[in-house]
N, C-alpha and C positions, 0 to 999 in steps of 0.2 A: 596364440602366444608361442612364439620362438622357445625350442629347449634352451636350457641358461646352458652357457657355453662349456664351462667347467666342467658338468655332469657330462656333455656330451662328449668333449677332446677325452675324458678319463674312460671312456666305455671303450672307445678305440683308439688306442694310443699305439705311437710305433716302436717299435725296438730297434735295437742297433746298428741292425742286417736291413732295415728299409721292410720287415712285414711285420703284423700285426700278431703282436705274443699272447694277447686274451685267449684263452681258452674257452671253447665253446661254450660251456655249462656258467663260467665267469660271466660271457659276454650275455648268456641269457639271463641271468639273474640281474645284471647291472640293466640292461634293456627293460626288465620288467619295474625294479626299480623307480626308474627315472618316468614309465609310462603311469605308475602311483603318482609319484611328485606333481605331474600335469594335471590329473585329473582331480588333486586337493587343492590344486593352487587356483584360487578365485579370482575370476577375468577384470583385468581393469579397463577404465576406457585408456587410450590412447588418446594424444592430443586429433582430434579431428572426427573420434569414434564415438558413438553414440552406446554408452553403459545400457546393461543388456535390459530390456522392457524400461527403463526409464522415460519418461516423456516431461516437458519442460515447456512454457512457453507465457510471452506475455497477454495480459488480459487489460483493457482499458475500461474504465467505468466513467460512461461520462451520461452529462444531463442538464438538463436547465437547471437555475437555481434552485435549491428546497425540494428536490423531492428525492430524498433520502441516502445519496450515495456516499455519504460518511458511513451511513449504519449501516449497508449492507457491506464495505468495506470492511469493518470493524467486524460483522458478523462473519464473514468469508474468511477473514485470517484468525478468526475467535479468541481475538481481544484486540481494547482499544487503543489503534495507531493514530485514530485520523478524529479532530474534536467532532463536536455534531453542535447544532441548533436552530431553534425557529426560525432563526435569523438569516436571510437569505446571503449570500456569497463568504459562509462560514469557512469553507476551503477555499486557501489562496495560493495554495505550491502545489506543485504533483508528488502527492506521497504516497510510493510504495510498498506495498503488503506483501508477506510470501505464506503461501501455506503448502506443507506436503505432506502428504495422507500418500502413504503405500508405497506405489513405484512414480508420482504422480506427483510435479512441482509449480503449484499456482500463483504467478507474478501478477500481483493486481496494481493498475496504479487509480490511483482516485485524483479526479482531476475537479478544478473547480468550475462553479456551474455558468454556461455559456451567457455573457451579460447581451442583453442585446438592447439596454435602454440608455444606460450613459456608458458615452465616451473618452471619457477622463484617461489620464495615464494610466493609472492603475488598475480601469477595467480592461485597457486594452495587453495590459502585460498578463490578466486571467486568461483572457480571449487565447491568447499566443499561445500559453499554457495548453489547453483541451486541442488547438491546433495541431501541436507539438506531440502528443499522447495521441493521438489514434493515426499518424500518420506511419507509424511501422513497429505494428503489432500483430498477434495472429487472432484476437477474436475482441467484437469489440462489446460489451454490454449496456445496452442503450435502456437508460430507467427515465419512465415517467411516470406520474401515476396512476392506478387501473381505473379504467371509465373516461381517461380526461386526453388529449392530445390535442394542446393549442399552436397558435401558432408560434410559438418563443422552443417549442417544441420542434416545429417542422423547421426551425433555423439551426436546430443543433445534428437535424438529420442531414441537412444538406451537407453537412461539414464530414461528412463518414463516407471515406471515397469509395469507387469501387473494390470490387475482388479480397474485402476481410468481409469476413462472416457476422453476422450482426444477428445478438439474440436479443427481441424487447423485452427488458424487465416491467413489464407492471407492479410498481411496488405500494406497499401500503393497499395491499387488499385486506387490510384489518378493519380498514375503514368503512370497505361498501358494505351498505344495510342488504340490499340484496344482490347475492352472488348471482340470479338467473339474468338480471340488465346484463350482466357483463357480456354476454354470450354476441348481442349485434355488435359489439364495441370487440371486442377481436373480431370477429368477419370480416370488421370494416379493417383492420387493421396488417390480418393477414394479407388482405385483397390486393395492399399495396406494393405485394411482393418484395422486399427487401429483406424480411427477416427468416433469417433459416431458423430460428423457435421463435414462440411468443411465450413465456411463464409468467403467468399471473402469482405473484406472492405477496406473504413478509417478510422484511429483514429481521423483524423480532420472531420470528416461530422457525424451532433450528430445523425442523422436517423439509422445510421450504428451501432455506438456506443448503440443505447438504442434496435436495433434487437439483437445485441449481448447480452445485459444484461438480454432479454427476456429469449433467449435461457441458458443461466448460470441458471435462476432461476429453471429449471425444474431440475438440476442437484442437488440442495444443500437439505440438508434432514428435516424434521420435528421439530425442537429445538429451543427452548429458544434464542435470542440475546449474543452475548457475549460482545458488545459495545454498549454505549448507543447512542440513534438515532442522537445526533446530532456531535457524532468522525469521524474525517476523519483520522486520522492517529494515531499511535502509536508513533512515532519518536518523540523527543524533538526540539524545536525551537532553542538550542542550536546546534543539528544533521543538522538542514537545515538549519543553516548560515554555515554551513562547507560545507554542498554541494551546496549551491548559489557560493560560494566564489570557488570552485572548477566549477560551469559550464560555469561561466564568463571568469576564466582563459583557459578553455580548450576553449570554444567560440573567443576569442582574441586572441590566438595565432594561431589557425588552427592548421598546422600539422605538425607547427616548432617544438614544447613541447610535448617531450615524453608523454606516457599515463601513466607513473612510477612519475609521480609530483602526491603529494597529499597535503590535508590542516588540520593543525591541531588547534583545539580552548585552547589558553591559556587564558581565561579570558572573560567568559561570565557573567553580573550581571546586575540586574533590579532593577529598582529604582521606585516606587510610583509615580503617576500624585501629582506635587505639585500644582494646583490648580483645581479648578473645572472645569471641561471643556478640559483640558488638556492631554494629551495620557501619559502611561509610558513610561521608558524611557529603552530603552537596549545599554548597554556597554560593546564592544564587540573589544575582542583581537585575529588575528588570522593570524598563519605563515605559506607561502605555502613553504616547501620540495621540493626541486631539489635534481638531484642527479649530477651534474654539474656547472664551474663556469660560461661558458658560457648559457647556463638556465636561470642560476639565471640575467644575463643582459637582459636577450629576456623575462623575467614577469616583470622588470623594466622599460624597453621602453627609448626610449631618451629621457631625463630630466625628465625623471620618467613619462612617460605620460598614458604609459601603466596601471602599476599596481595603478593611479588614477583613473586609467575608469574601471579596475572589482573591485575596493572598490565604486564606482559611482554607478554603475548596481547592485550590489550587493545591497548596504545597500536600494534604489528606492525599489526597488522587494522587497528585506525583511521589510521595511515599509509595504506595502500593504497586504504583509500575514501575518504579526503578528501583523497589527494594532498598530506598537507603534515608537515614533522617535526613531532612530539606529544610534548613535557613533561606527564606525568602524574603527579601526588603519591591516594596513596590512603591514608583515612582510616577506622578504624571504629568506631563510638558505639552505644552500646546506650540505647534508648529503648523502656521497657517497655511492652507492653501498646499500640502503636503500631495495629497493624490494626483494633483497637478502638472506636479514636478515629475517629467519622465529622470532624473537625476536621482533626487531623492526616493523616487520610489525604488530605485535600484541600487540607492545606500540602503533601506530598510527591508534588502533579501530579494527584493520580485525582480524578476527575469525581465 
């Protein structure tokens, strides 16, 4: 850092005759002075300069459908950004995560999982999505689950170019009865040479979760923050009452309701704590898409009992993460043949 200019023209300043009137013992103390100043004053980055041990960098999590990269996203930024369910193509945007432990800032983005069986508009705008996300990142995390590597798998390999670093998550090791099978099933897996780690984990057990984020850190490069330390996501609280209200419904129905239902927000708006003490208020309008008339009865439920218990669940959960009371009205409109429509799927948010 440059001495700041003031302290330094006033150390040596000229007098009237063209030389320099400080007197020695002055000019020493002001020297020593201004050499304090320098050494309390805390280094900034400069635009282009990378803040001192900082390191910063994007992470992509990608995967076939269902095998768990909402919850390890959710786990990695340690709380939940991204919905989760049984229900195969539950992410449908790329939403990003940040977490920052120390000197050390982790940009996750969780992509949705590679469809490789219909071709409809709206699989191919997922498709485009995980394209899109690992094509200029610095590490990328490839999850399947441990023991298994099909071929819906070896499609979403193919897609991870050269020259980024690729660590296999094996996730959902909670599941194997026996941890000693696993042992040929890396072999075989190492053998293929593309991954600089293999980690067999959970995303539920945080020991697992913070080995893995160790390992991430050695990957991401030297650089400045690009979020401040205390963002966890990028998405709007408007983005995640659409997708609570979407993992409620897919959670409730099982695997009655197509994976082609989606939710759209007509009407999100906040209002001020009217008194001290009091939380704001979010007023929130939001209609779930079918593409059927019978759908639209099976998100209804008898006497409506259904679609009160994912506005129930919904607005609980959105309470707690946004911190604020939630008026929620739920709506459902059948619009046929919707996933179809490359138009319409990009009136209803998809890329």
């Amino acid at each position: 850092m440059n001495a700041p200019k003031n302290i330094a023209a006033g150390a040596d300043s000229m007098g009237s005759n063209g030389k320099k009137d400080t007197k020695p013992e002055v000019q020493d103390d002001l020297d020593a002075m201004l050499q304090g100043l320098l050494k309390s004053t805390p280094k900034l980055a400069q635009p282009g300069e990378v803040a001192e041990n900082q390191r910063c960098g994007l992470v992509a999590i990608v995967g076939k459908p269902n095998v768990g990269k909402s919850t390890l996203l959710n786990a990695l930024v340690g709380q939940k950004i991204s919905i989760t369910s049984r229900k195969a193509q539950t992410t449908r945007h790329r939403i990003t995560g940040m977490r920052t432990e120390g000197q050390t800032q982790f940009v996750f983005v969780d992509t949705p999982g590679f469809q490789t069986i219909h071709g409809n508009a709206l699989n191919k705008s997922l498709n485009k999505a995980v394209q899109g996300a690992v094509s200029d990142v610095d590490l990328v995390l490839f999850v399947v689950e441990a023991g298994s590597f099909t071929s819906a798998d070896e499609k979403v390999l193919k897609l991870l170019g050269e020259g980024i670093p690729v660590l296999l998550v094996a996730n959902k090791l909670d599941h194997v009865k026996e941890r000693a099978s696993l042992a040929p099933w890396l072999q075989a897996m190492q053998a293929r040479g593309k991954f600089a780690e293999l980690i067999p984990l959970s995303a539920k057990a945080p020991k697992d979760v913070e080995r893995l984020l160790a390992l991430c850190e050695k990957f991401l490069p030297e650089q400045a923050w690009w979020y401040s330390e205390d963002e966890l996501t990028d998405r709007s609280e408007k983005f995640l009452a659409s997708e609570l209200v979407r993992e409620k419904l897919f959670r409730l129905t099982g695997d009655e309701l197509p994976y082609t239902s989606t939710v759209v927000i007509d009407k999100f708006e906040e209002e001020p704590p009217q008194k001290k003490g009091q939380k704001r208020l979010l007023r929130i309008a939001a209609t779930i898409v079918v593409e059927r008339d019978g759908h639209k009865a099976m998100v209804i439920g008898d006497k409506g009992e259904r679609i009160k218990r994912i506005g129930m669940e919904t607005r609980v959960e959105l309470e707690k993460l946004a911190d604020a009371k939630v008026f929620l009205e739920l709506w459902v409109k059948v619009r046929s043949g919707w996933a179809d429509d490359e138009a319409r799927v990009r009136s209803f948010g998809y890329e």
